[in-house]
N, C-alpha and C positions, 0 to 999 in steps of 0.2 A: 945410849941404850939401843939394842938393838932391834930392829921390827921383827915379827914372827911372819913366816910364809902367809897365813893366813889374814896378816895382817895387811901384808902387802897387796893379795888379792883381791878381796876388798876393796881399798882404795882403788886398785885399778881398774876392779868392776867398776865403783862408781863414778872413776874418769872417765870409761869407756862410754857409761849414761849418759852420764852429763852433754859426754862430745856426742854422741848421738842426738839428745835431743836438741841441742844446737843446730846443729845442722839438720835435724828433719823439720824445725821450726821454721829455718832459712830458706828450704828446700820449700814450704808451702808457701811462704807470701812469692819464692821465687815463681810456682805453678801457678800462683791467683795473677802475676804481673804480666807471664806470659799467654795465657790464655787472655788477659782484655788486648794485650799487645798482639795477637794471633787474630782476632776480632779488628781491630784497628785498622793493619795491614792487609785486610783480608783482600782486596780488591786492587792491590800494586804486586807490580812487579818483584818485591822482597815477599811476598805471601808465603813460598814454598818454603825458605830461611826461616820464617816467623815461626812456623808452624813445624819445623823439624825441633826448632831448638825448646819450643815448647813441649813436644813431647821427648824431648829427652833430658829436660828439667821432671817431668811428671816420672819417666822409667825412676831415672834418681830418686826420686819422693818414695815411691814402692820398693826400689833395693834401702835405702834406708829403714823404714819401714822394717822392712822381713827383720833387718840385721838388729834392730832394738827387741824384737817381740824371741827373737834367738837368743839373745845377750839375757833378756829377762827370762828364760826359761831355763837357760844354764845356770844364774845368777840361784835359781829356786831349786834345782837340782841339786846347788853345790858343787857345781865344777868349779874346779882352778879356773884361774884367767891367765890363759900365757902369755898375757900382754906385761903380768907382773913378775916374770920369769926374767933373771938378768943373764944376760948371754956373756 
């Protein structure tokens, strides 16, 4: 049987969820581990290293972020998802 366009969209909307909030789920204990780790290190010589990759675990946290509340607002407009588009 075969799927309908709309059918396929769909799902890939909600793979695209799914994988999002996986990873903005991952992304936040990752922000909570590096900021006590950023805290820890704060007074050694790795302090700068601690504290870059910590805020660039956090940038990450915020570009996921935008990218799920994008994904839900298309998802409610009814856009396609070209991610369900077979090339």
């Amino acid at each position: 049987m075969k799927k309908s366009a709309d059918t396929e969209d769909t799902a890939a909307g909600n793979s695209l969820s799914a994988y999002l909030h996986s990873h903005l789920t991952a992304a936040s204990a990752g922000e909570r581990l590096f900021e006590q780790a950023a805290k820890s290190w704060r007074d050694t010589a790795h302090a700068g290293e601690v504290g870059r990759l910590a805020a660039e675990v956090s940038e990450d946290k915020r570009a996921l972020e935008t990218a799920k509340v994008l994904c839900y607002l298309a998802k409610r407009r009814g856009c396609r998802w070209p991610l369900a588009t077979k090339y």
